[in-house]
N, C-alpha and C positions, 0 to 999 in steps of 0.2 A: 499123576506123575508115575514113570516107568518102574515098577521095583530095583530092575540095574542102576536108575538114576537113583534112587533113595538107596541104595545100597553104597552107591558111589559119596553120597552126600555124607550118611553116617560115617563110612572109613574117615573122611576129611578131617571132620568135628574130631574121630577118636585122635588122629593122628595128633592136632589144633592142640588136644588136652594133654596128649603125653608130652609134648613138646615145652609148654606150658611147665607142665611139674617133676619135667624130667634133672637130677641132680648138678650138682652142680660142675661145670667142666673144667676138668685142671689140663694145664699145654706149660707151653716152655718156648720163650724167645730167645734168641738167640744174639749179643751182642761180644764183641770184642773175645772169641771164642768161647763166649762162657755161655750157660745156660739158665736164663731168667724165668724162675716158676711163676706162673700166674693163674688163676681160676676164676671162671667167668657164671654170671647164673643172673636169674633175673631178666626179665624184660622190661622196658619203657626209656623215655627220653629224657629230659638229657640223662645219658650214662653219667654215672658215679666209679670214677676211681680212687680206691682206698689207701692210701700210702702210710706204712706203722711207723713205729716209734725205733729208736736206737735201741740194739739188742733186741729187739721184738720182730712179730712176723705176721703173717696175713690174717690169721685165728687171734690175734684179739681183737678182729671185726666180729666177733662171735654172737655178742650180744645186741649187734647191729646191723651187720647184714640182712639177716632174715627180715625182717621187718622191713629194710630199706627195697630190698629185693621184689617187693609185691609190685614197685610202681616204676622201677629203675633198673637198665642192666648194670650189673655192676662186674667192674675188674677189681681183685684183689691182690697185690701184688707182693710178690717177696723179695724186697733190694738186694741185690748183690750186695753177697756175702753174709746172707740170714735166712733163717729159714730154708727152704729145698733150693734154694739157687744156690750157685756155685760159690764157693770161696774162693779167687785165687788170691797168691800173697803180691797183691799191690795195695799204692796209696789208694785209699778209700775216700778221693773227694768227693766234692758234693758234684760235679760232673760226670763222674765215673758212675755215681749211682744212679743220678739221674738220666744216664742214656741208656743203663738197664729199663728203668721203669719207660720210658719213650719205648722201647725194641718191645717190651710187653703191650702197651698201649698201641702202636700199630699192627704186631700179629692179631690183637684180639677183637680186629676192626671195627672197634667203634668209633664212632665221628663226634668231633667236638664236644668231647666227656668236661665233667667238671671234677676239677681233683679235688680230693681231699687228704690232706697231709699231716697227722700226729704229731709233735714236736720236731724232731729231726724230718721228717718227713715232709714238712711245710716247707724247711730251703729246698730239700730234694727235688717236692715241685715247685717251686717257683723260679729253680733253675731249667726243667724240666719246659716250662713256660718261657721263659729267653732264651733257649736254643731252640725251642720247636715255635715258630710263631705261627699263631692259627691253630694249634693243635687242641686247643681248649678253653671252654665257654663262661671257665667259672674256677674261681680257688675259696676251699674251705680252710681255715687253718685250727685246727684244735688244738689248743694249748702251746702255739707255737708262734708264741713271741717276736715278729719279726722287726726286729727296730735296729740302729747303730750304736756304736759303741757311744759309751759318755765320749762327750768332750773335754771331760776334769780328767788328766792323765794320771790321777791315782785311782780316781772310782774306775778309767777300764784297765789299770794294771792290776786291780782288784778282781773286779770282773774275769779277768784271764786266767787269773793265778789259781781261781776255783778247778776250772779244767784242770792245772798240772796238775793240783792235789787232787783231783780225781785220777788221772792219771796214772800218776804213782800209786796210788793206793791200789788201782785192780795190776799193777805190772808185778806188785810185792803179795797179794793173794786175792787174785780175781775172785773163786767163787765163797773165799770168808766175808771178801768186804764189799762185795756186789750188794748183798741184802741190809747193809747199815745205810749206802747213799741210797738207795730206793724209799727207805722206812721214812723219810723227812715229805718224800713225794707222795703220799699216801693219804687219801681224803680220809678224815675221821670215822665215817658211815660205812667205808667198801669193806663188804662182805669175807669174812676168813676164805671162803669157797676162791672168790675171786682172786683177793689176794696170791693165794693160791699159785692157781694159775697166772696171773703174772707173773711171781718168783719162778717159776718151773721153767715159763717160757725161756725170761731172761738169761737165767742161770745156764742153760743150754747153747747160749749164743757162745760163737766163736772167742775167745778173749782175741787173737789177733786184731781182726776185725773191729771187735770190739773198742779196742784201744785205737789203732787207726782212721776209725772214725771221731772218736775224742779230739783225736791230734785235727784231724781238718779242722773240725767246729769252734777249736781253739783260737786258728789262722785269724789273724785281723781281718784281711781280705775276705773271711766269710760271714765279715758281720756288714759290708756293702753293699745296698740295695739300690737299685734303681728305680723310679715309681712304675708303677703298672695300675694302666685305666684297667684293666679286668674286674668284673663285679666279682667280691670277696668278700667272705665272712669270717670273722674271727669269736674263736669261742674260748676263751682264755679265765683259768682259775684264777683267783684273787694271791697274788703269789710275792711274799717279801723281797722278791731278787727282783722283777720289774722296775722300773723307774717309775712314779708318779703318776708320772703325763704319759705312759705307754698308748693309750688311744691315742692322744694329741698324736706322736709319735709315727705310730702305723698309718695314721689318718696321710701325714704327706707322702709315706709310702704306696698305699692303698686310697686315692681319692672316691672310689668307687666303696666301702668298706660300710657294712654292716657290722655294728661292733657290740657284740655280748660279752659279760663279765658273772661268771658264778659265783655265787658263795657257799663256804663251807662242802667244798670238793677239791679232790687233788687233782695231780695233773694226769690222769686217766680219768678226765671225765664221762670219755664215751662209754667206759666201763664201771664206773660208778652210779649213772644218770641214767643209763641209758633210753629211757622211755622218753625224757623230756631232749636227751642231745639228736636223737631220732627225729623227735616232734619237727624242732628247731632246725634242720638238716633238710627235711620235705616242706616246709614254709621260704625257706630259701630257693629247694632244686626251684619250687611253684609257682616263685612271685615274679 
């Protein structure tokens, strides 16, 4: 072989590797004049999209990412009005945030990703999923309970009444009483460090915003589902507010539904677990 050609060969390979381990890339889509940050890294198939938590933002994929990153490209996204996307002062439904995450999802053109959605995050996409059809091969939902309201009109005027009282209570001092309703969601195991970093994150979030997303998830109409064959996995902590029969439940929601139940974790499981909700994560993207 000609040395230009082996010369030609080695640039390729070097390019191949930097390409490979080059950082990771932050952009910004662009929906309804606003600007949706998102950052992309990782190679492999199916893509993985990361959807966080209410008040939360793209970095508490921190301790999942990397790891997911080696076999997967992955988008991480920041919903309107959290993190480096825009806040503007509108209603914060789950439509509105979810055509953020879609405007991120097609500038960062990956094809047929499979979502994965934190608590709020999971209606995000699986509204994200019925307006975009075809846009995705797969929904993860971690810790994100998708089921309907009781049908006993006291258990879901109970059910409702939690949000006001959440509500009011950050309208009268967001960041005193932000870290008492967080403290009950808190697995017995996760690390001060971590901890940490979740208060910090949260704490930093918009209160508008904040509250405004409250008020949706409140809405009756946002506890309505319509079923979806999509293959779906739910990864849901052992949690006193659920109903009984929550599998039963999500099961005629999700007829397609791999369903895991942890014990003794909160509802940031990815960040209490992380090695085992990883594991469980890549046996899913796999199978």
């Amino acid at each position: 072989m000609k040395p230009a050609k082996n010369n030609l060969i080695t640039l390729a390979v070097m390019l191949l590797v930097l390409l490979m381990a080059a950082p990771a890339a932050a952009e910004f889509a662009g929906y309804k004049g606003n600007k949706v940050f998102y950052k992309v890294m990782g190679q492999g198939e199916p893509a993985l999209v990361l959807i966080h938590c209410w008040n939360g933002d793209h970095t508490l994929w921190r301790y999942n990412a990397p790891e997911l990153a080696k076999k997967h490209k992955l988008v991480l996204v920041d919903i309107l009005g959290h993190g480096q996307s825009d806040k503007p002062r509108v209603d914060y439904t789950l439509e509105f945030m979810a055509g953020g995450v879609a405007a991120a999802i097609k500038a960062s053109g990956v094809k047929k990703p499979v979502l994965a959605g934190h608590s709020m995050g999971g209606p995000v996409a699986r509204v994200v999923i019925r307006q975009n059809p075809g846009m995705a091969s797969g929904l993860i939902l971690v810790d994100s309970a998708i089921f309907p309201l009781p049908k006993d009109p006291k258990i879901a005027a109970a059910r409702l009444k939690a949000f006001d009282d959440m509500t009011a209570s950050l309208e009268k001092d967001f960041k005193g009483n932000l870290p008492r309703i967080l403290q009950p969601m808190l697995g017995p195991d996760m690390k001060p460090e971590v901890k940490k970093i979740l208060e910090d994150t949260m704490l930093a979030a918009d209160p508008y915003v904040s509250i405004s997303c409250l008020k949706t998830m409140r809405k009756p109409e946002s506890w309505k589902f319509k079923p979806l064959k999509l293959k779906t996995m739910a990864q849901l902590a052992r949690n006193p507010y659920y109903p009984p029969d929550v599998e039963q439940q999500m099961r005629k929601i999700f007829p397609n539904l791999t369903y895991k139940q942890w014990e003794k974790v909160g509802h940031w499981i990815q960040m209490e677990k992380p090695e085992l909700f990883n594991q469980q994560v890549e046996e899913y993207l796999t199978k």
